[in-house]
C-alpha angles and dihedrals in degrees: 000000000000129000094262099055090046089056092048094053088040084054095044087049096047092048104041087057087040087054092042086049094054087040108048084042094056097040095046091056091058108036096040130073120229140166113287094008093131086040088059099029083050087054094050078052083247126140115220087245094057093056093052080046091049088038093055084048098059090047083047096049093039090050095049089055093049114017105188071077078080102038082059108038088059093029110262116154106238096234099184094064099039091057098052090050 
């Protein structure tokens, strides 16, 4: 395997952990219930229904730009890819 190769593997690992890191962290904050969520929301001037609703948005968004978001999110084998490995 040449450098090259090596670096491209090394970018598309760090950015795939960088990418689940934003995104657990945005969606746990919005699908989870913590102590003073509805005391903060309330400031923003958000209900707590407004962020799950926002929350379902952005999966949605994110799996209409890449959809294998959606065959792996219910379980589906990505074929395509399998197939050119």
């Amino acid at each position: 395997m040449n450098t090259s190769k090596k670096l491209r593997i090394t970018g598309w690992v760090l950015s795939i952990l960088i990418a689940l890191l934003l995104i657990v962290g945005s969606a746990s904050g919005k699908f989870t219930q913590w102590e003073g969520k509805s005391e903060m929301f309330g400031k923003l001037g958000w209900d707590e229904d407004v962020m799950v609703k926002v929350g379902i948005i952005a999966w949605i968004a994110l799996g209409l730009r890449q959809p294998d978001v959606f065959r792996l999110a219910f379980g589906k084998r990505l074929a395509a890819k399998q197939e050119g490995a």
